[in-house]
C-alpha positions as CSV (number, residue, x, y, z in Angstrom):
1,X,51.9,-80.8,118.8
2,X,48.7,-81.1,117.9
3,X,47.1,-83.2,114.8
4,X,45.9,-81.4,111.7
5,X,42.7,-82.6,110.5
6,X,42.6,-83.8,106.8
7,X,40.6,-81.5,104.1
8,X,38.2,-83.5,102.4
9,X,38.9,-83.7,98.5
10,X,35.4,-81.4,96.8
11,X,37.3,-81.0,93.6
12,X,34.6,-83.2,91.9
13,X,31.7,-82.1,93.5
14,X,30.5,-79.9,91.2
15,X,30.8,-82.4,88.4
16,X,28.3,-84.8,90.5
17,X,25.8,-81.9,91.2
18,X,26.1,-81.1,87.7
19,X,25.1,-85.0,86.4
20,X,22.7,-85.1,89.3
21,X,21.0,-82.1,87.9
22,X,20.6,-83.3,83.7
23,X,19.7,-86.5,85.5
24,X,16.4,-85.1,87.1
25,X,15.7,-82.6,84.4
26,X,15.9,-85.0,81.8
27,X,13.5,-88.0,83.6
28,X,11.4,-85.2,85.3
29,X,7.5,-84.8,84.0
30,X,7.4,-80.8,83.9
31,X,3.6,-79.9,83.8
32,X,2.7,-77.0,82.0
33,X,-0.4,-75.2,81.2
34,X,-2.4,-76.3,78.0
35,X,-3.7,-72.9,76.1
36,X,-6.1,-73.3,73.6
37,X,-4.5,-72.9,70.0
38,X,-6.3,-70.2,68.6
39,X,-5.1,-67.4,66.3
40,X,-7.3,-63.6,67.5
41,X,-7.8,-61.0,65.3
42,X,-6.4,-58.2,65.3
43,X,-7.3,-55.3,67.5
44,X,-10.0,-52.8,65.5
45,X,-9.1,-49.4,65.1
46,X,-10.9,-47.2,67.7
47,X,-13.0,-45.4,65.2
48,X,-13.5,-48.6,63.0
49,X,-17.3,-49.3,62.0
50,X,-18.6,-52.6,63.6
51,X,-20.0,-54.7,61.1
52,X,-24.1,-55.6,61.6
53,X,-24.4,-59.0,62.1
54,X,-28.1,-59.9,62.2
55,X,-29.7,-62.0,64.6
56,X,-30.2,-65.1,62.4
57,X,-26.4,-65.4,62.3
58,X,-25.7,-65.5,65.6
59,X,-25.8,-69.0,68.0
60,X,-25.6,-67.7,71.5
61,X,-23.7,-69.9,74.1
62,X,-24.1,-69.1,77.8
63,X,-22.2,-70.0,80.9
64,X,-24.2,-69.2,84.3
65,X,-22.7,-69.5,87.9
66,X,-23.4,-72.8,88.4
67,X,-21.7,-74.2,85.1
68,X,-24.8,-74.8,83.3
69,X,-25.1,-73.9,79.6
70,X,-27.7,-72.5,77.7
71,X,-27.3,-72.2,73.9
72,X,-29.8,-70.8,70.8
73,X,-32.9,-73.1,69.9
74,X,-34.1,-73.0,66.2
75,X,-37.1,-70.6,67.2
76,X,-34.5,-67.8,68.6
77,X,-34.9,-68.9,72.3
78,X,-32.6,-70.8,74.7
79,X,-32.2,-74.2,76.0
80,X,-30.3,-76.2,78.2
81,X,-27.3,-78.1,76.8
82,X,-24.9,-80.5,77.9
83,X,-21.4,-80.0,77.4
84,X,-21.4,-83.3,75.0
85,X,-24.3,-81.6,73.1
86,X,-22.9,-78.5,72.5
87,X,-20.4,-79.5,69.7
88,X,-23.2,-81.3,67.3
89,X,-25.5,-78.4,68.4
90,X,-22.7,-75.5,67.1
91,X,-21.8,-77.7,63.7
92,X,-25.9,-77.7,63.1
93,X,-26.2,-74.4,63.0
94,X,-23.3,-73.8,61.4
95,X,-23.4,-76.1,58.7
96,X,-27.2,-76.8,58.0
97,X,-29.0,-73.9,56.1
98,X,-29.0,-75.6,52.6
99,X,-32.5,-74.9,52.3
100,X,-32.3,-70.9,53.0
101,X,-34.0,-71.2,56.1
102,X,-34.2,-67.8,57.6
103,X,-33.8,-69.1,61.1
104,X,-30.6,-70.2,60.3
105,X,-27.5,-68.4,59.4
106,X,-27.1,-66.5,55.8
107,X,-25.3,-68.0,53.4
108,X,-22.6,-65.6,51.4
109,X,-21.4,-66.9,47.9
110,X,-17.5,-66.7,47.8
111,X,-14.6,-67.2,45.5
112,X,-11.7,-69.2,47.3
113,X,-8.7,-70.5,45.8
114,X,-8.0,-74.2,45.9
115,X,-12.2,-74.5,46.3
116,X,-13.8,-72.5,43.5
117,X,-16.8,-70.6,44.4
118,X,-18.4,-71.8,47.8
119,X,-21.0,-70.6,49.9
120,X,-19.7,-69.7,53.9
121,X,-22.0,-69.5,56.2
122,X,-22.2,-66.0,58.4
123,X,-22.9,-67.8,61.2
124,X,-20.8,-66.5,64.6
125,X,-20.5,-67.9,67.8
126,X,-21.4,-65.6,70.5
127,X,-19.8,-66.8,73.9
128,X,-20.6,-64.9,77.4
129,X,-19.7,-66.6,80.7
130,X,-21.3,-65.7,84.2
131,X,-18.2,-63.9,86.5
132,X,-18.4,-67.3,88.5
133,X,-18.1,-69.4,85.7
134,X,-15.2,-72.0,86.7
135,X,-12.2,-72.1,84.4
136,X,-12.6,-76.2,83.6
137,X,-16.0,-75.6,82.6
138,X,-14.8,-72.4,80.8
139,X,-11.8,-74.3,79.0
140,X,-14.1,-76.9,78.3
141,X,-16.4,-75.0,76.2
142,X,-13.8,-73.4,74.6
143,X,-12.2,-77.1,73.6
144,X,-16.1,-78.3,71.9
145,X,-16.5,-74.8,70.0
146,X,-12.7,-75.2,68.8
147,X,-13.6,-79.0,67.8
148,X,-16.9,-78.1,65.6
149,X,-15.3,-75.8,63.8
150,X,-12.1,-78.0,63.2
151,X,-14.8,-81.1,61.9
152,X,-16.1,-78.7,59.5
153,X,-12.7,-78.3,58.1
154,X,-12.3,-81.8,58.2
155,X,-15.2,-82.8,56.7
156,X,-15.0,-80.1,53.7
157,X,-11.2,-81.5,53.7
158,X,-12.5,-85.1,53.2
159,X,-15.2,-84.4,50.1
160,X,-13.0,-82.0,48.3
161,X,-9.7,-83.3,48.6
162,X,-10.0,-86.8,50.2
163,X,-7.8,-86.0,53.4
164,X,-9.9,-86.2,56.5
165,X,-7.3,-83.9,58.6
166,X,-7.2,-80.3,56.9
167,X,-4.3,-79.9,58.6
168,X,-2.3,-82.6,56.2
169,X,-3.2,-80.1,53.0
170,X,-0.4,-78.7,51.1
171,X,0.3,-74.8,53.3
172,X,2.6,-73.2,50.5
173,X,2.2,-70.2,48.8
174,X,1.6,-71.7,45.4
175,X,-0.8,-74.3,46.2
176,X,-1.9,-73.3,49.6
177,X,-5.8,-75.6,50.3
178,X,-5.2,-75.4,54.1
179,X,-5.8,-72.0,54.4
180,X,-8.4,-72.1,51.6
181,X,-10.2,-74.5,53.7
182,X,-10.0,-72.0,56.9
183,X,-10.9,-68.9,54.7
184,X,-14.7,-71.5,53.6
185,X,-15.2,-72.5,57.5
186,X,-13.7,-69.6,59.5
187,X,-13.5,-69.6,63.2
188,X,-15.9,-67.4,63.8
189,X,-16.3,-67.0,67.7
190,X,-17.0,-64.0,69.4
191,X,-16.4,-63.7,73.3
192,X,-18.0,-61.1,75.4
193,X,-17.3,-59.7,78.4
194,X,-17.9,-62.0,81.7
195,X,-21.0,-60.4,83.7
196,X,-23.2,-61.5,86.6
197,X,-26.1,-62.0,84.3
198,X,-29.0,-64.7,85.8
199,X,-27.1,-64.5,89.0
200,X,-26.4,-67.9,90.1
201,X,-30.0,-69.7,88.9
């Protein structure tokens, strides 16, 4: 007669796999992609007029093939500009016309909750990228626009209200500064359409 092999026991198996698995989820890195925090607007209407901007307002930043950047000189031209320029360069002309210069951006008298009546600049960032632009460069560009703007807010934060994050102001309905602080330095940043302009000089 012959011998009957023994079964093996696997009643507990699943409960190993089980601790096995919380184990490596739980002491796991898991890399995910970092988006820039940014709130668009919302789409226009198709047959909605487009508001005239003139020239004076707007601080061109370009992105050719090769990564380089070219941004707006006081004159209306363009220059070279390294990416650790380009943040003090955008805050400039964004925050500088106190003198009504007309080579700098308008200034437009507004009443603003929480801050009274204040004068906000018109100024908009206008971003185009060459179709070869690389994404790092791209994403970094993005992260030193983002940051100018966010020091303005800061710094109006700090000389109005004494906090120097705008982000720690009171964002409730009855008292709501944070928003009264985005409304006096708006992120205003405009991104075209990539295109193959300067080829790859």
């Amino acid at each position: 007669m012959a011998r009957k092999t023994p079964g093996l026991n696997t009643s507990s198996m699943a409960d190993i796999s089980f601790l096995l698995l919380a184990f490596f989820l739980m002491v796991s890195d898991i890399k995910t992609d970092k988006g820039i925090a940014r709130v668009l607007p919302p789409i226009p209407k198709e047959n909605a007029e487009k508001p005239e901007i003139h020239q004076r307002n707007i601080f061109t930043v370009l992105v050719n093939a090769d990564d380089r950047i070219l941004t707006t000189t006081t004159t209306g031209g363009l220059e070279p500009c390294s990416i650790d320029q380009l943040k003090d360069r955008v805050k400039k002309f964004l925050n500088s016309n106190r003198g009504e210069n007309p080579l700098l951006p308008e200034l437009e008298p507004t009443d603003i909750e929480g801050l009274g009546r204040i004068n906000v600049s018109k100024g908009v960032i206008s971003l185009q990228c060459h179709n070869s632009t690389s994404y790092d460069k791209y994403f970094q560009v993005q992260n030193e626009l983002t940051a100018a703007i966010t020091e303005l807010r800061n710094e109006l934060s700090s000389n109005r209200f004494g906090r120097s994050n705008y982000m720690d102001l009171p964002n409730v309905k009855e008292n709501n500064l944070r928003k009264a602080v985005e409304k006096a330095v708006p992120m205003a940043i405009s991104e075209a359409k990539p295109s193959n302009m300067g080829g790859t000089n």
